[in-house]
N, C-alpha and C positions, 0 to 999 in steps of 0.2 A: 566291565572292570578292566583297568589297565592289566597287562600282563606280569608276573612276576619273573625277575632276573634272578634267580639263586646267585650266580656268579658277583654281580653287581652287588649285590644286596651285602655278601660277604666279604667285599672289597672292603665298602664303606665301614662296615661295621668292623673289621681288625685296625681300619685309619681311626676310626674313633676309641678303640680300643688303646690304638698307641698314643695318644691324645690330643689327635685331632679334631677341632671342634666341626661339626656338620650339622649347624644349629636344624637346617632341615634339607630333605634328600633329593628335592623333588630336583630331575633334570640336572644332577650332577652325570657325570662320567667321566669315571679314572682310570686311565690305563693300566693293568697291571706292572709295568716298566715305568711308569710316574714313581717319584718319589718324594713324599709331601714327611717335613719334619715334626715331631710336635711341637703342639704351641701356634701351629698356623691355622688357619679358619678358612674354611671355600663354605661358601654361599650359593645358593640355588643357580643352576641353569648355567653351573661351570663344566667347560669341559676340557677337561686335560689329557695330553694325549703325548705320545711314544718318549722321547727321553726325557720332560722334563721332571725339572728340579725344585722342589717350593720352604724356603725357606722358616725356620722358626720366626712366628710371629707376625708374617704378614699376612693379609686380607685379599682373598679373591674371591672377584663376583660384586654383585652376581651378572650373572649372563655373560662371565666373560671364556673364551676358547683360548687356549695356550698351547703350540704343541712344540717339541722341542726346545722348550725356553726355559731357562738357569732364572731364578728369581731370589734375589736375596733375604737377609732377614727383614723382617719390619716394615715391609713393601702393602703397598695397597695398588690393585687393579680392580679399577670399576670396568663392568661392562666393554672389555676394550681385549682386540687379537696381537695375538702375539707370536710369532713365530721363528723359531730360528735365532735367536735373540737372547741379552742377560741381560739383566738389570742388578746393579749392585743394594747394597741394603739403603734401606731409608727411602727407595724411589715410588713417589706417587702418580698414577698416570690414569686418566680417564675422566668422566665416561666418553664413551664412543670415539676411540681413539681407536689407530691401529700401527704396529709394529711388524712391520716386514722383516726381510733374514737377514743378518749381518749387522744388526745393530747392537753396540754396548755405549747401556746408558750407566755411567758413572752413580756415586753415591749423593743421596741426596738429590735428584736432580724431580722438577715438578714441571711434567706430563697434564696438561688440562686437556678439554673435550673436544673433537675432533680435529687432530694431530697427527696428522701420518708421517713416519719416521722411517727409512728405508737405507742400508748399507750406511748406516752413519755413526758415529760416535761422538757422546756427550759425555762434558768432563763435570766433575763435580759441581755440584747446589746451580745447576745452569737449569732456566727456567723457561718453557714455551707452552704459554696457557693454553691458547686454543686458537684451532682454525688458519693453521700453518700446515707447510710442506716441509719436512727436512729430509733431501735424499743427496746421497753419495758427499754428505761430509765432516770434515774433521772440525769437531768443535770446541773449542777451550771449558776452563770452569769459569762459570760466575754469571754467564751470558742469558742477556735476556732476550729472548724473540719476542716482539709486540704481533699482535693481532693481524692475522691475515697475511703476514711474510710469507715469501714462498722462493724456494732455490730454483732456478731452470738450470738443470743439470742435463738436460738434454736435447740437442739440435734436431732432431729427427733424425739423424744418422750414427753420431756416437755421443758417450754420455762423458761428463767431466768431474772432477770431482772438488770440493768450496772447501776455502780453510778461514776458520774464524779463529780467533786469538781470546786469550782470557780478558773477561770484562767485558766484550763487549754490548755495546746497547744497541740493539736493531729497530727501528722506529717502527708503527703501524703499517702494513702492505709494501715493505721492505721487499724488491726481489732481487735477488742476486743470480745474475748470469754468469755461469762455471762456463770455466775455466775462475775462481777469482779469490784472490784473498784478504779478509779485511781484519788490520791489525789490533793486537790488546789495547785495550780501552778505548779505541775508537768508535763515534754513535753515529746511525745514521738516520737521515729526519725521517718523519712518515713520510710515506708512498714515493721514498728514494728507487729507483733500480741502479743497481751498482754492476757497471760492466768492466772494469778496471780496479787494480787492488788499491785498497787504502790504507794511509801509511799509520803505525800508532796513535793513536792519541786524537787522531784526526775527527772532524765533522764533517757527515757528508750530507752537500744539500744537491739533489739530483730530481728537481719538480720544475715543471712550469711559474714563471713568474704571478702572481695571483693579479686580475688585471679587475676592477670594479666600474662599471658604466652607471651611477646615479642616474635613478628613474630609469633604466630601461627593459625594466621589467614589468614594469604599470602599462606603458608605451603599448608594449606585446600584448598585454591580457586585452588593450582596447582596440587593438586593429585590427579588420575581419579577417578571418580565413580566408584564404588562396584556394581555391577549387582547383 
């Protein structure tokens, strides 16, 4: 049989007392320096740890680790780490995301699944669903990261840091190489890399010309192999 935690056990149960919901216990762990408000809900196989902060009303878990992280009200975190970091109220982020230290994400802004976020900040209802990089930059409200953007923020010797503007639209596999700044409301197409700022309002189309050779794909499939 599993061990029992007296200490543990009477964590939980004064956080439930103060009304916090802990629909079930299994694989939480609360620091005693966490401070969860009531009204908010942690979900199995959370674990919180040395100064954070858990707002009235929002949802963590399950499975997710947060240690030193300010979380506002009415937050949901799935399965996703977070550390060293705030999130203001209304921010949804996860699953399987992670939040490195020095990040504050604005109110309203939606976090999707696998999303690392590192020394950056996000301004208001600014959205980056999943399967992006954002490190070392300043980001306006309203912005959307398409699927697969990723900042290169680092040369292999020093790192830079990306300023984006409000509004703006980042096309699919979008990379921006820092040092760079790309203006409010300007979009950029899919699988742009942007090494140079762009000016507001602007479109940036940074892809190979698409070039089609009719039939020469039948051609291939019919002619032997080369040994």
């Amino acid at each position: 049989m599993p061990k029992c935690d007296p200490a543990r056990e009477a964590r939980l149960a004064a956080l439930e007392a103060s009304g916090v919901l802990i629909p079930l216990w299994d694989g939480i762990l609360i620091d005693e320096t966490v401070a969860v408000a009531p009204g908010a809900t942690i979900l199995p196989g959370s674990i919180l740890r040395g100064a954070t902060v858990i707002g009235a009303g929002s949802v963590i878990g399950p499975g997710s680790v947060l240690t030193d992280a300010v979380i506002g009200e009415n937050c949901t975190v799935r399965s996703t780490y977070i550390t060293a970091s705030t999130l203001e109220d209304g921010v949804s982020i996860g699953p399987f995301s992670q939040v490195r230290p020095g990040c504050h994400i604005a109110a309203g802004c939606k976090i999707g699944d696998f999303v690392e976020l590192k020394n950056s900040n996000l301004g208001e209802k600014t959205a980056v669903a999943h399967l992006t990089y954002v490190g070392d930059t300043d980001c306006g409200a309203g912005v959307n990261f398409g699927c697969g953007v990723a900042v290169a923020n680092f040369n292999g010797k020093a790192k830079f840091r990306t300023t984006i503007g409000d509004g703006v639209f980042l096309g699919c596999n979008t990379n921006l190489v820092a040092p760079v700044t790309v203006g409010a409301g300007a979009y950029t197409a899919a699988g742009a890399t942007v090494t140079r700022d762009v000016p507001e309002d602007a479109m940036l189309i940074a892809r190979p010309e698409q070039i089609v050779k009719p039939g020469l794909a039948r051609r291939f499939r019919r002619e032997p192999q080369k040994k």
